[in-house]
PDB file of N, CA, C and O in Angstrom:
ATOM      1  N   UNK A   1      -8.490   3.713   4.994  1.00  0.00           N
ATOM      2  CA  UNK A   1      -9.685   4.440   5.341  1.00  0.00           C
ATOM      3  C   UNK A   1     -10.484   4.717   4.068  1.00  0.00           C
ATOM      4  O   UNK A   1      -9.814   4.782   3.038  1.00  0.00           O
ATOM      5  N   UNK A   2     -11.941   4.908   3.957  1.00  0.00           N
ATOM      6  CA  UNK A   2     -12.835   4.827   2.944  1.00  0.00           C
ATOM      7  C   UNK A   2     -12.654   3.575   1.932  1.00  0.00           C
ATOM      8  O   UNK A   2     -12.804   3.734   0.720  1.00  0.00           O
ATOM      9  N   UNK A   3     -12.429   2.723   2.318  1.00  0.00           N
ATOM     10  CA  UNK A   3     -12.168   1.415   1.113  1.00  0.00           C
ATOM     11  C   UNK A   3     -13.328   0.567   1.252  1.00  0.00           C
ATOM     12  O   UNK A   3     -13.776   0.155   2.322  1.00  0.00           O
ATOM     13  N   UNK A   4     -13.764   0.345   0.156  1.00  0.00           N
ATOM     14  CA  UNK A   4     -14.849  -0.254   0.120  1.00  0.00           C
ATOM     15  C   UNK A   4     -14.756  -1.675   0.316  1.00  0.00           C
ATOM     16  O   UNK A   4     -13.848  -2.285  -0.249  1.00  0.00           O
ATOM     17  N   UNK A   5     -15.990  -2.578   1.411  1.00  0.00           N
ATOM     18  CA  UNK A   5     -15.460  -3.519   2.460  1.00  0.00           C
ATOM     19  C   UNK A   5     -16.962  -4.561   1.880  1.00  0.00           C
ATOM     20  O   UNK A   5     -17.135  -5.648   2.432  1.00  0.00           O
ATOM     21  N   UNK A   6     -17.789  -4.171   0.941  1.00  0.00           N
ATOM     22  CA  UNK A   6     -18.726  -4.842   0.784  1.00  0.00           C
ATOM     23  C   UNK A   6     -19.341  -4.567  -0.320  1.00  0.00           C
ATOM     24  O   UNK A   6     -18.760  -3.765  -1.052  1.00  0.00           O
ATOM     25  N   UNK A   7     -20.610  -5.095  -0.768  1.00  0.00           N
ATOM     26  CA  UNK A   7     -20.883  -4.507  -1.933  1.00  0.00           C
ATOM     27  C   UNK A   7     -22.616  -5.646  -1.874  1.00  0.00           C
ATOM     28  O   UNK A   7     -22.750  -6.841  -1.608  1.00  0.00           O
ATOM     29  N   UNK A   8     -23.570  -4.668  -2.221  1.00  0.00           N
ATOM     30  CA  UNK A   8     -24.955  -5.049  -2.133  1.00  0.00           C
ATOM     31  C   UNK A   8     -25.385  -5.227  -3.527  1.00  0.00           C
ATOM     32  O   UNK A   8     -24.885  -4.402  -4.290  1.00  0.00           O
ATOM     33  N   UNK A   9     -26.392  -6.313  -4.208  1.00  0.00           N
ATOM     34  CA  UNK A   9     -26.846  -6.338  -5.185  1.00  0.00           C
ATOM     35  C   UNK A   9     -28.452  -6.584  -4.750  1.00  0.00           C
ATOM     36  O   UNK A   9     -28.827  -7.221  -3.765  1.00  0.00           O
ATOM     37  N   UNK A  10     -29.323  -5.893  -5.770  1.00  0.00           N
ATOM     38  CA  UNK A  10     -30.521  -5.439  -5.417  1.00  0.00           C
ATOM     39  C   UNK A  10     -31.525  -5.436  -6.378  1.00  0.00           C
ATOM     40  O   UNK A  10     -31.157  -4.893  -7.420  1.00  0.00           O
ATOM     41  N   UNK A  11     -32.810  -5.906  -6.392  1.00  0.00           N
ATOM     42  CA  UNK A  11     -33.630  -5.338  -7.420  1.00  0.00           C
ATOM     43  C   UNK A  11     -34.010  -4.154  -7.401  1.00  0.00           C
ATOM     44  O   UNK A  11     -34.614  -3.754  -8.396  1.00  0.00           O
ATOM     45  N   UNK A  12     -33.770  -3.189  -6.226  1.00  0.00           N
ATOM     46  CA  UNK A  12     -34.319  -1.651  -6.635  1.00  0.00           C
ATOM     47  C   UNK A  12     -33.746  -1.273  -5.630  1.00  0.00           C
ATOM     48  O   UNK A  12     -33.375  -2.115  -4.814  1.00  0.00           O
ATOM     49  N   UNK A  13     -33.504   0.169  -5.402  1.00  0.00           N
ATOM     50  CA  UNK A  13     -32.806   0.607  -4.702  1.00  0.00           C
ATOM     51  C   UNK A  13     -32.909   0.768  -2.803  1.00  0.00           C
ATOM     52  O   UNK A  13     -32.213   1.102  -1.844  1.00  0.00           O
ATOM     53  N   UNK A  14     -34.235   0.286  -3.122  1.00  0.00           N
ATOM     54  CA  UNK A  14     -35.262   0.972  -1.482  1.00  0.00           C
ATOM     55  C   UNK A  14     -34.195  -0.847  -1.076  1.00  0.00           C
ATOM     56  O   UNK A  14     -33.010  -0.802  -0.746  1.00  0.00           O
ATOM     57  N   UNK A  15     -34.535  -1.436  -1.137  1.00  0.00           N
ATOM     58  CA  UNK A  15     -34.182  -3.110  -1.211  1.00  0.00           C
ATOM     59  C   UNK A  15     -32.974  -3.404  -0.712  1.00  0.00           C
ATOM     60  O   UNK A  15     -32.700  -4.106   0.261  1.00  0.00           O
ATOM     61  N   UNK A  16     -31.944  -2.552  -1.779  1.00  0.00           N
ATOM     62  CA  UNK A  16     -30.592  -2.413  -1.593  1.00  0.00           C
ATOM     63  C   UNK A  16     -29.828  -1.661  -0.173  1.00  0.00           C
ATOM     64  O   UNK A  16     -28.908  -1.983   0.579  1.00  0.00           O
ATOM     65  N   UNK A  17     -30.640  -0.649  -0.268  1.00  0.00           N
ATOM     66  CA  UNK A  17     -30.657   0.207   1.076  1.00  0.00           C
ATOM     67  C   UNK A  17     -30.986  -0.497   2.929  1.00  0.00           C
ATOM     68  O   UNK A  17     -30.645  -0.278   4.092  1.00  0.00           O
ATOM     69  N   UNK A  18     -31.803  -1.356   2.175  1.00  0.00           N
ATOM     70  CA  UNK A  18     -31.917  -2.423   3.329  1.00  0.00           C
ATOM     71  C   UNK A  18     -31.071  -3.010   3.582  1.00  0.00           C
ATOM     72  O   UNK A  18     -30.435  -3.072   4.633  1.00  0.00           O
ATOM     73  N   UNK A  19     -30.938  -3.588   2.516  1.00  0.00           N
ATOM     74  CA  UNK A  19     -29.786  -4.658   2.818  1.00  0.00           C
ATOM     75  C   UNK A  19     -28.558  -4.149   3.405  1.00  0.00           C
ATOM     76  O   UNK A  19     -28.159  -4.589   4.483  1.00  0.00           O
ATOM     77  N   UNK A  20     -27.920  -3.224   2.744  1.00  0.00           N
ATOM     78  CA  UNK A  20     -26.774  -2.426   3.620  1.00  0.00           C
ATOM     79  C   UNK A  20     -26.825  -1.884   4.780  1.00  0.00           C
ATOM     80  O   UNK A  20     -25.758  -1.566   5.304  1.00  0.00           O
ATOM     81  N   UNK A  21     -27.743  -1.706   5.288  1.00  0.00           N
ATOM     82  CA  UNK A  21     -28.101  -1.622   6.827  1.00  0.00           C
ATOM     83  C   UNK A  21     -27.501  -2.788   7.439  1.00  0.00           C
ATOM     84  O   UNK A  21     -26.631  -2.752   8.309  1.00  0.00           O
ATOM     85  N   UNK A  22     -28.075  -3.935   6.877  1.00  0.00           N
ATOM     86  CA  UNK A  22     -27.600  -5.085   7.048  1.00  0.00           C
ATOM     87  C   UNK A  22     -26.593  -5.825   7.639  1.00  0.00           C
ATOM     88  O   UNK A  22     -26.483  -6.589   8.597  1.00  0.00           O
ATOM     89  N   UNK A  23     -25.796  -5.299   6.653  1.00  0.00           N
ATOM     90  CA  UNK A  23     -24.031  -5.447   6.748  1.00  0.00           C
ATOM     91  C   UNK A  23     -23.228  -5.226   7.986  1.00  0.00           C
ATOM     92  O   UNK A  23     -23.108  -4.103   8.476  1.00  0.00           O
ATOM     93  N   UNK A  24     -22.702  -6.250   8.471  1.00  0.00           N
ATOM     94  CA  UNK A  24     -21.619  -5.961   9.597  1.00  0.00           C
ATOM     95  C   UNK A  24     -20.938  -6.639   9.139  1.00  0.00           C
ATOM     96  O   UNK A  24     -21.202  -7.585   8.397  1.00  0.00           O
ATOM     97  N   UNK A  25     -19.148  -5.982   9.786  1.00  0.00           N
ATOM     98  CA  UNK A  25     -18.339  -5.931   9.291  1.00  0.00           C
ATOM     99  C   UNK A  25     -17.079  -6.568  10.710  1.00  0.00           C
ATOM    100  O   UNK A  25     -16.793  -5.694  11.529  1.00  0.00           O
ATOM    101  N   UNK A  26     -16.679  -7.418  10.846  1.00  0.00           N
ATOM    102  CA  UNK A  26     -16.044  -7.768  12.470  1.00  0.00           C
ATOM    103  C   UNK A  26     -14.605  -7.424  11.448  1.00  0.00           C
ATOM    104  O   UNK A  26     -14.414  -7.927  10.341  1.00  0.00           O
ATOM    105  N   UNK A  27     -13.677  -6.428  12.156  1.00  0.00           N
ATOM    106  CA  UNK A  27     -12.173  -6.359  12.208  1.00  0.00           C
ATOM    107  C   UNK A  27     -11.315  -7.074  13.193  1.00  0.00           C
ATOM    108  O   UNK A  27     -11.780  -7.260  14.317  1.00  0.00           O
ATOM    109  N   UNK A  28     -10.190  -7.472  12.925  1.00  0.00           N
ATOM    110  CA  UNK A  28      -9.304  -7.866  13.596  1.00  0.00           C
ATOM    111  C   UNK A  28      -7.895  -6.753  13.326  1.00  0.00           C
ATOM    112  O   UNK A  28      -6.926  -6.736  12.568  1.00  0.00           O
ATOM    113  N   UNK A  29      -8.430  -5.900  14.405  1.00  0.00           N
ATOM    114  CA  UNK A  29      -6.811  -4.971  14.706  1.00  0.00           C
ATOM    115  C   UNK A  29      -5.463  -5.371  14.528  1.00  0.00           C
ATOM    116  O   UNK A  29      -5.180  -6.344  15.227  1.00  0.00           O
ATOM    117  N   UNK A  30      -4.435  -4.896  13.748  1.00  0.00           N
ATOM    118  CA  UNK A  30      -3.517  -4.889  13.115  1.00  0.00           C
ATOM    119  C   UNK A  30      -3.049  -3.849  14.322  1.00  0.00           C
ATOM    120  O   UNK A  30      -3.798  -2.952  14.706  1.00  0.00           O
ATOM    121  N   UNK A  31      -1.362  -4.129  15.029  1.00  0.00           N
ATOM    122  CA  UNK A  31      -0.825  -2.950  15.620  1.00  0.00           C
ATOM    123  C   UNK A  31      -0.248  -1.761  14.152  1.00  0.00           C
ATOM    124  O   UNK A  31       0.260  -1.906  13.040  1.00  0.00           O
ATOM    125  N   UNK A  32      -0.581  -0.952  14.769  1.00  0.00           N
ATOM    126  CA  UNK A  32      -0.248   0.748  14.174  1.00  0.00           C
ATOM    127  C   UNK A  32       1.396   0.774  14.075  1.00  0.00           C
ATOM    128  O   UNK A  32       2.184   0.746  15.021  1.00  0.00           O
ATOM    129  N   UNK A  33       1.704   0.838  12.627  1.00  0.00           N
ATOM    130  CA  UNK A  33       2.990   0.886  12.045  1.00  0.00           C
ATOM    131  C   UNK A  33       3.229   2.013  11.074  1.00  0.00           C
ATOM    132  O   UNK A  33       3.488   1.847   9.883  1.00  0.00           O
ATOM    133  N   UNK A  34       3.084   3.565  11.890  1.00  0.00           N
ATOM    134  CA  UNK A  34       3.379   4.560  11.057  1.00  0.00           C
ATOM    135  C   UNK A  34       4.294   4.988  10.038  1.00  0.00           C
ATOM    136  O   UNK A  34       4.351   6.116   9.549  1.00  0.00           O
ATOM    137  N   UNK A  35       5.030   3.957   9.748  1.00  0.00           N
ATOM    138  CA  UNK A  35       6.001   4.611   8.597  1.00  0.00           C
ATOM    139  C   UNK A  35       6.361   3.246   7.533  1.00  0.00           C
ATOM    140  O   UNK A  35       6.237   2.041   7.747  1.00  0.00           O
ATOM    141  N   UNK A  36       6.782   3.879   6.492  1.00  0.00           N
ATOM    142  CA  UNK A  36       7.174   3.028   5.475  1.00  0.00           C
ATOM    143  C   UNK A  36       8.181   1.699   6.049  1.00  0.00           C
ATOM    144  O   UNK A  36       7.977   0.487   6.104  1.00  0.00           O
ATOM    145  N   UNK A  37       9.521   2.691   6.492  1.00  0.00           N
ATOM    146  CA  UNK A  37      10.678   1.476   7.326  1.00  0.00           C
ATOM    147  C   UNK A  37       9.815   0.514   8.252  1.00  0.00           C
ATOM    148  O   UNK A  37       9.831  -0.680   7.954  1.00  0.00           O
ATOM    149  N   UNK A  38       9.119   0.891   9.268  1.00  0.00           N
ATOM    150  CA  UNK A  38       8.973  -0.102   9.980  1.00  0.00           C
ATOM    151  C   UNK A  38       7.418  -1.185   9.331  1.00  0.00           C
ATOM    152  O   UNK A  38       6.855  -2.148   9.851  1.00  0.00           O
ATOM    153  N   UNK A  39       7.235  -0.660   8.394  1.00  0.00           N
ATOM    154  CA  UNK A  39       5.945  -1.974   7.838  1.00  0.00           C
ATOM    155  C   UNK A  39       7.209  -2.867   6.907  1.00  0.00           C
ATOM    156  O   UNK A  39       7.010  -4.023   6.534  1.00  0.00           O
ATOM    157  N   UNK A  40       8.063  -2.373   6.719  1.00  0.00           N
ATOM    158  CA  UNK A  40       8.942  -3.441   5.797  1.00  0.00           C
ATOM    159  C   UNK A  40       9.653  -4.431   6.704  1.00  0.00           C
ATOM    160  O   UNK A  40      10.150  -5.452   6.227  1.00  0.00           O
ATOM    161  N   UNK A  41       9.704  -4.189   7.836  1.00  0.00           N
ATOM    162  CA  UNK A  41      11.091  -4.800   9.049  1.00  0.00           C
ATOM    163  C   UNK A  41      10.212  -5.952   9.154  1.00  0.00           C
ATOM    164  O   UNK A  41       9.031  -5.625   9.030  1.00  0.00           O
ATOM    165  N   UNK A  42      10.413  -7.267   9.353  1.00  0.00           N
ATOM    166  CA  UNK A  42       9.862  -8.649   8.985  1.00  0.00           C
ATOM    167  C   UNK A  42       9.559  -8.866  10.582  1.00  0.00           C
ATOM    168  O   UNK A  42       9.364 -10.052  10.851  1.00  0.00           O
ATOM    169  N   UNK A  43       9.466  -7.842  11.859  1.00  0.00           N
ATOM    170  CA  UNK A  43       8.516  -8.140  12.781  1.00  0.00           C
ATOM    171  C   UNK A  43       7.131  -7.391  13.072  1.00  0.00           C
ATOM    172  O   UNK A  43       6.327  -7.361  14.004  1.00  0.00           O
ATOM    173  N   UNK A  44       7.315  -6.509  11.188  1.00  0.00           N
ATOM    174  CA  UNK A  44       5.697  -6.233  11.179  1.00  0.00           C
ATOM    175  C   UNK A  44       4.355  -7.434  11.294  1.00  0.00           C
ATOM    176  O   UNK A  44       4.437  -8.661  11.346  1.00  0.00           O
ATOM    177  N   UNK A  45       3.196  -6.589  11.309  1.00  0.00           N
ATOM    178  CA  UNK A  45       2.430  -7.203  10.952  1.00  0.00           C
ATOM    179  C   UNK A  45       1.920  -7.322   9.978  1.00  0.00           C
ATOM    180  O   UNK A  45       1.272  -6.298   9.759  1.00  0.00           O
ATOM    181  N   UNK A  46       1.783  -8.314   8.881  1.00  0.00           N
ATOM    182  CA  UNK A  46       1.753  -8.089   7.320  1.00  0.00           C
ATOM    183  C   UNK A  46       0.473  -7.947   6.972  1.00  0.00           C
ATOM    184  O   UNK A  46      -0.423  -8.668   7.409  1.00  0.00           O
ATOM    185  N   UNK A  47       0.267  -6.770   5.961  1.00  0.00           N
ATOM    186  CA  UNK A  47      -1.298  -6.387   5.709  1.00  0.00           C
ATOM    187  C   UNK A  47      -2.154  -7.563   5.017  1.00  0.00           C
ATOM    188  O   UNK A  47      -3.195  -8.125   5.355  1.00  0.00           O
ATOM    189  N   UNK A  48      -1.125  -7.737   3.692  1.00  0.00           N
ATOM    190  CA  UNK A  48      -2.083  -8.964   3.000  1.00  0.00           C
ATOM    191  C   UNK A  48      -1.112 -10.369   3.114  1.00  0.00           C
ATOM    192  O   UNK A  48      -0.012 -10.525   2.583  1.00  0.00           O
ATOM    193  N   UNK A  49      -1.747 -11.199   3.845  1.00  0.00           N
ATOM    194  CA  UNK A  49      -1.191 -12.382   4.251  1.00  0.00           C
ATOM    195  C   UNK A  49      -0.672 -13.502   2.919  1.00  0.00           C
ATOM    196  O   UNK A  49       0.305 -14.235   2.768  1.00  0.00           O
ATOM    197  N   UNK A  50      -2.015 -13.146   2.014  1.00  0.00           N
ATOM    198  CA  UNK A  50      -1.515 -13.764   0.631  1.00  0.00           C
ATOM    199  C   UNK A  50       0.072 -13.421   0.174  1.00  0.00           C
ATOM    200  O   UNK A  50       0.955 -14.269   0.047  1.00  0.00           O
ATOM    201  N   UNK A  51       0.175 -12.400   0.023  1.00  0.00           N
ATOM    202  CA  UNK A  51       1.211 -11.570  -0.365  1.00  0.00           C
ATOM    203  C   UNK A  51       2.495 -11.867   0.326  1.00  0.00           C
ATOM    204  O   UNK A  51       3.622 -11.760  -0.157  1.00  0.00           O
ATOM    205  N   UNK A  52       2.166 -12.255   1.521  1.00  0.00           N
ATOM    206  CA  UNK A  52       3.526 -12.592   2.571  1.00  0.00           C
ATOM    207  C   UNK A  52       4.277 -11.601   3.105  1.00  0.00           C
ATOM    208  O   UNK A  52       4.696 -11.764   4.252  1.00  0.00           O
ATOM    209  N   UNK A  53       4.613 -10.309   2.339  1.00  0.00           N
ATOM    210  CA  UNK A  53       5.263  -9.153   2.851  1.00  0.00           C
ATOM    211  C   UNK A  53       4.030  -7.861   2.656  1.00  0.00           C
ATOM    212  O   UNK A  53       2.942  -7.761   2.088  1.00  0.00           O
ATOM    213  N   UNK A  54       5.029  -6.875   3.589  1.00  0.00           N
ATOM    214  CA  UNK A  54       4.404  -5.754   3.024  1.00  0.00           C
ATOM    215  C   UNK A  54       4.669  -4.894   1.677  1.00  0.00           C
ATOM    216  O   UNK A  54       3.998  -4.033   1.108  1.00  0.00           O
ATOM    217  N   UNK A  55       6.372  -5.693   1.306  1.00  0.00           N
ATOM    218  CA  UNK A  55       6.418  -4.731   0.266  1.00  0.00           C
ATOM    219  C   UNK A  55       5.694  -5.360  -0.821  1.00  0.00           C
ATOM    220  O   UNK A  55       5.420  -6.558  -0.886  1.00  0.00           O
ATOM    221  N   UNK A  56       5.373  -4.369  -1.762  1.00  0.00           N
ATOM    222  CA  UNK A  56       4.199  -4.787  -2.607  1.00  0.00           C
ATOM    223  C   UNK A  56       4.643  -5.163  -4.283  1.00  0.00           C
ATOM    224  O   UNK A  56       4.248  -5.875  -5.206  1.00  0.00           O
ATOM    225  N   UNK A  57       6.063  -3.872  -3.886  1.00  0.00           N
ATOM    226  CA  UNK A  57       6.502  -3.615  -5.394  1.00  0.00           C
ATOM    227  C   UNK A  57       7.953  -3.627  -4.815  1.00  0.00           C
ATOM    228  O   UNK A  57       8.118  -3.386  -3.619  1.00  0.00           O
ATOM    229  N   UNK A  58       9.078  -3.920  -5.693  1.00  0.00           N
ATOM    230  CA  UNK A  58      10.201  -3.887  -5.853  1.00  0.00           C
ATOM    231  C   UNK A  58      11.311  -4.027  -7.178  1.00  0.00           C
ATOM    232  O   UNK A  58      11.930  -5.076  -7.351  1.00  0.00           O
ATOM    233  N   UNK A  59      11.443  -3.077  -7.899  1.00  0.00           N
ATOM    234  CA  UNK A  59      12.515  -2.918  -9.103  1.00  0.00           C
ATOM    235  C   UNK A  59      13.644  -2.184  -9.228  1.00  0.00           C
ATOM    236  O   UNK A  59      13.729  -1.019  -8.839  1.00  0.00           O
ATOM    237  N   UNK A  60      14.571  -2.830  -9.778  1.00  0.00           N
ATOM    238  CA  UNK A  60      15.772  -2.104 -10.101  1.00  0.00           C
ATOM    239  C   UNK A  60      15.737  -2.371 -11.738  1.00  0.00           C
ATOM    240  O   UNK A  60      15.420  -3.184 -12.607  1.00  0.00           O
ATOM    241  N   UNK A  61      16.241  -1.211 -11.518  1.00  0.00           N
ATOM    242  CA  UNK A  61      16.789  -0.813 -13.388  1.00  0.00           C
ATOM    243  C   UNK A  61      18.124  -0.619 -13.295  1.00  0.00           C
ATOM    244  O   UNK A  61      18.668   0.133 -12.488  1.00  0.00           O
ATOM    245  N   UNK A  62      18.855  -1.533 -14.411  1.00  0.00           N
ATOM    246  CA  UNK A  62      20.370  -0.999 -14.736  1.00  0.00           C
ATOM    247  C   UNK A  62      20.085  -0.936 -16.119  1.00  0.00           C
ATOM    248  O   UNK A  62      19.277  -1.687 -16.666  1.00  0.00           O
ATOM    249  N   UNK A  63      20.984   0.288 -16.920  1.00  0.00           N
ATOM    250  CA  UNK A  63      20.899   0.271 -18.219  1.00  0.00           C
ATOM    251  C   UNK A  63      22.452   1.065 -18.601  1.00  0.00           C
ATOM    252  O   UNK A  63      22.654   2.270 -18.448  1.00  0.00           O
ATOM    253  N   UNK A  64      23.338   0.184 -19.064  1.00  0.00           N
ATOM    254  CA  UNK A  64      24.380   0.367 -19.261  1.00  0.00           C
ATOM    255  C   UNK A  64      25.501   0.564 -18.594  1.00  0.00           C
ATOM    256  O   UNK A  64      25.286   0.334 -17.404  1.00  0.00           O
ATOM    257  N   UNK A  65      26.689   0.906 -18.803  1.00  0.00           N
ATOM    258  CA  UNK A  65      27.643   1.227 -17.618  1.00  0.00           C
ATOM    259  C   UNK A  65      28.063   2.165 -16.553  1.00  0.00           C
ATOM    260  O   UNK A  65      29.174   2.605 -16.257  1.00  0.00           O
ATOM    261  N   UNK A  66      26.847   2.363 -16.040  1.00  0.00           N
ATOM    262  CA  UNK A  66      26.354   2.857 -14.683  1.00  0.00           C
ATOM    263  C   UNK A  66      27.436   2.779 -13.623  1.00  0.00           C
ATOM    264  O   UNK A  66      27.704   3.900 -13.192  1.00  0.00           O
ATOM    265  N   UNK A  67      28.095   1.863 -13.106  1.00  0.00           N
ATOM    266  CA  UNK A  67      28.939   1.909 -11.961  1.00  0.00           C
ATOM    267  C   UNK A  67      30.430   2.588 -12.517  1.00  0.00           C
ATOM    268  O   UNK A  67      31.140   3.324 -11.831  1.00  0.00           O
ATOM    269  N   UNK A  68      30.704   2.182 -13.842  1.00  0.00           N
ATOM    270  CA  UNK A  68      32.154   2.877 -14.496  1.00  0.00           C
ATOM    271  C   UNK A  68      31.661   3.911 -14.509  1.00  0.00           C
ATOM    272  O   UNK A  68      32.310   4.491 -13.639  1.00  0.00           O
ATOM    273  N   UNK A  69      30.635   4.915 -15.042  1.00  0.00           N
ATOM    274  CA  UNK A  69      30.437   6.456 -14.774  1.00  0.00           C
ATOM    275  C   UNK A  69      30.416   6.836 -13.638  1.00  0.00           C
ATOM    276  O   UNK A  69      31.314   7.627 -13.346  1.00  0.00           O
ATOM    277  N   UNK A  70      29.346   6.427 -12.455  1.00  0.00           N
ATOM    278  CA  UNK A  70      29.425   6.612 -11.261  1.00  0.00           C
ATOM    279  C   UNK A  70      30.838   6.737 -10.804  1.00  0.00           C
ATOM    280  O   UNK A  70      31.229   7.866 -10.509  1.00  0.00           O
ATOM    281  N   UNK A  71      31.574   5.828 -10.716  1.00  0.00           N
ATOM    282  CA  UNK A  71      33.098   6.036 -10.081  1.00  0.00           C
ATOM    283  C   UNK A  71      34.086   6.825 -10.510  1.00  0.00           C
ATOM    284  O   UNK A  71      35.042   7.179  -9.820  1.00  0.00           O
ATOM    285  N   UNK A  72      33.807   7.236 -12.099  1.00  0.00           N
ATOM    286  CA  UNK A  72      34.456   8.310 -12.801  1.00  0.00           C
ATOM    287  C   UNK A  72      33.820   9.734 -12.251  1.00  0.00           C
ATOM    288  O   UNK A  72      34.451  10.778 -12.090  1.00  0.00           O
ATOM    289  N   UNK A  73      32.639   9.551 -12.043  1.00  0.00           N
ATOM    290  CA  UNK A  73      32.002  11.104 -12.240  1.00  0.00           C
ATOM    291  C   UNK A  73      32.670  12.212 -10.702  1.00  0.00           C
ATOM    292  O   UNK A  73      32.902  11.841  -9.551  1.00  0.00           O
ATOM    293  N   UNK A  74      32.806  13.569 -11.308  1.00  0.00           N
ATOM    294  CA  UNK A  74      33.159  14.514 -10.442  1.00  0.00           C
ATOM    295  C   UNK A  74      32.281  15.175  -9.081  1.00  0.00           C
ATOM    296  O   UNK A  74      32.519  15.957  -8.161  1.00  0.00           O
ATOM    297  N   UNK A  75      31.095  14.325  -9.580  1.00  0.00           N
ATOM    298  CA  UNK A  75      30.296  14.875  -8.386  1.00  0.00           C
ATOM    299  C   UNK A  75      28.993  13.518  -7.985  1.00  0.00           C
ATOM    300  O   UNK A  75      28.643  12.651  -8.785  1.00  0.00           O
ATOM    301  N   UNK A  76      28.612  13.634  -6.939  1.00  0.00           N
ATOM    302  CA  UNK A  76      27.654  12.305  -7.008  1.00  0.00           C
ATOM    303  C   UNK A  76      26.416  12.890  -5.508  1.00  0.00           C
ATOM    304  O   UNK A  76      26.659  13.103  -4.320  1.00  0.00           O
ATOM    305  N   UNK A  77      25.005  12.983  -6.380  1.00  0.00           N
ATOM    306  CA  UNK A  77      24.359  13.238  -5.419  1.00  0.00           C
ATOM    307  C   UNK A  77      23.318  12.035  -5.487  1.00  0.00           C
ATOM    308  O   UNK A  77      22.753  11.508  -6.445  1.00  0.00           O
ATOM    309  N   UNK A  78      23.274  11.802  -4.152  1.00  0.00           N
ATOM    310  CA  UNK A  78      22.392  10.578  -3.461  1.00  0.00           C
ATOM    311  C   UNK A  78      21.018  11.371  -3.050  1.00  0.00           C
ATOM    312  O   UNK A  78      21.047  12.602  -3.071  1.00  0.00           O
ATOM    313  N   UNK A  79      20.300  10.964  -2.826  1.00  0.00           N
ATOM    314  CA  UNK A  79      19.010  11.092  -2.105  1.00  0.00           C
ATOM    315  C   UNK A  79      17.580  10.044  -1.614  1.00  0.00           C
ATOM    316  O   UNK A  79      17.494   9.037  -2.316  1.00  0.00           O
ATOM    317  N   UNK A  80      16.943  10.120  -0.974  1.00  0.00           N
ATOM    318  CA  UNK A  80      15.854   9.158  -0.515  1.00  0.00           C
ATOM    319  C   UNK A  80      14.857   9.980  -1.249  1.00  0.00           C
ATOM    320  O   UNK A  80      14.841  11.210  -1.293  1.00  0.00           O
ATOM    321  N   UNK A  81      14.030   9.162  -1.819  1.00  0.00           N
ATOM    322  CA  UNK A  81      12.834   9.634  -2.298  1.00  0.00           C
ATOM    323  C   UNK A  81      11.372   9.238  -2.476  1.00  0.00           C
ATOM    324  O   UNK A  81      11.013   8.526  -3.414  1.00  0.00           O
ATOM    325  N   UNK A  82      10.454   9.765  -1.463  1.00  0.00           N
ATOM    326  CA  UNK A  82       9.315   8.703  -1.099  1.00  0.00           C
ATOM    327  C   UNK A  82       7.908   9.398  -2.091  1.00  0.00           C
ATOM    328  O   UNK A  82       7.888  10.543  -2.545  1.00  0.00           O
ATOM    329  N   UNK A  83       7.146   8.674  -2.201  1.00  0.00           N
ATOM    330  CA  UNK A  83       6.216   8.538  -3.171  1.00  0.00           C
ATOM    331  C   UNK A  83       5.194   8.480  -2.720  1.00  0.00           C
ATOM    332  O   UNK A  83       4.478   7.823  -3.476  1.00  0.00           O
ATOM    333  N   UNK A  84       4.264   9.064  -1.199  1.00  0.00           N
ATOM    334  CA  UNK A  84       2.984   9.200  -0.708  1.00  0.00           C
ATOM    335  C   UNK A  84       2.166   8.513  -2.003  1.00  0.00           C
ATOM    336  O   UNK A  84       2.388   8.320  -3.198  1.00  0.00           O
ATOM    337  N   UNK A  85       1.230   8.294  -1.170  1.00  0.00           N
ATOM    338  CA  UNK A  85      -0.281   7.713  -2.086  1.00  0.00           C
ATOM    339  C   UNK A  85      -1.450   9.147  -2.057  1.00  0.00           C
ATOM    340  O   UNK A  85      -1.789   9.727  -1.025  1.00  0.00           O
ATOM    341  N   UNK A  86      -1.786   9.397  -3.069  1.00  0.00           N
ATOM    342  CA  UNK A  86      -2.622  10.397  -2.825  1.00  0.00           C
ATOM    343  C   UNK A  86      -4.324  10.036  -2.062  1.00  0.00           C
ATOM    344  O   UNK A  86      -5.098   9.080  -2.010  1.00  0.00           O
ATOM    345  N   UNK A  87      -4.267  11.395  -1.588  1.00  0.00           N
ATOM    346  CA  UNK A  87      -5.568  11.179  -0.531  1.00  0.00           C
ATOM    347  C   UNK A  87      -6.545  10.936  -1.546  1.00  0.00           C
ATOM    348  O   UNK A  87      -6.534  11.314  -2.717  1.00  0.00           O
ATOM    349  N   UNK A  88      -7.138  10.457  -1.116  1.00  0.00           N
ATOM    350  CA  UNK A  88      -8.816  10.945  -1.690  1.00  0.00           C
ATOM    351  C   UNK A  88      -9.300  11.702  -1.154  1.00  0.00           C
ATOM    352  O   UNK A  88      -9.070  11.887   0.041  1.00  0.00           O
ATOM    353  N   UNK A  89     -10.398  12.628  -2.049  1.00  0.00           N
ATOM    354  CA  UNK A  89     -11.037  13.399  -1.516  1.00  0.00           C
ATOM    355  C   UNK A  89     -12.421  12.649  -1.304  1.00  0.00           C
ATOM    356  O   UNK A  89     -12.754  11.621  -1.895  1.00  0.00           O
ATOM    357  N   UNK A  90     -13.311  13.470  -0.180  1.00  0.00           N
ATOM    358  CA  UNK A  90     -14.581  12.598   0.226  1.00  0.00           C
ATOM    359  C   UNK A  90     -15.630  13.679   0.278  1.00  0.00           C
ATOM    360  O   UNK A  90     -16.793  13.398   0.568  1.00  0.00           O
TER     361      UNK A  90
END
């Protein structure tokens, strides 16, 4: 929502203003996939087709002997942790 879908070039502004009147825009509806899990499940519908998936980003970091501490250590807390995109304000 608010993403910019076009873009007018103009000799003056009255001109430009026209022209963006102009502008139509035909969508092709995507079904509504409210959550992170189900845009990743491979019977989504994928946003950018170039791209092939939805996920966009994917890294792991290992840095040193991580699984020998892990299995030594006295306590072990797990958690999920999601990363919203911030709104814009308008």
């Amino acid at each position: 929502m608010g993403e910019p879908v076009a873009v007018v070039v103009a000799d003056s502004r009255y001109i430009a203003e026209d022209a963006a009147e102009l502008v139509q825009v035909d969508y092709d509806p995507l079904p509504a996939v409210m959550d992170i899990e189900a845009a990743m499940r491979p019977e989504s519908a994928v946003l950018h087709e170039t791209v092939g998936t939805n996920i966009a980003n994917h890294r792991t970091f290992s840095y040193g002997q991580w699984e020998q501490i892990l299995a030594e250590a006295p306590h072990v807390i797990s958690g999920r942790f999601e990363f919203p995109k911030p709104r814009r304000h308008q």
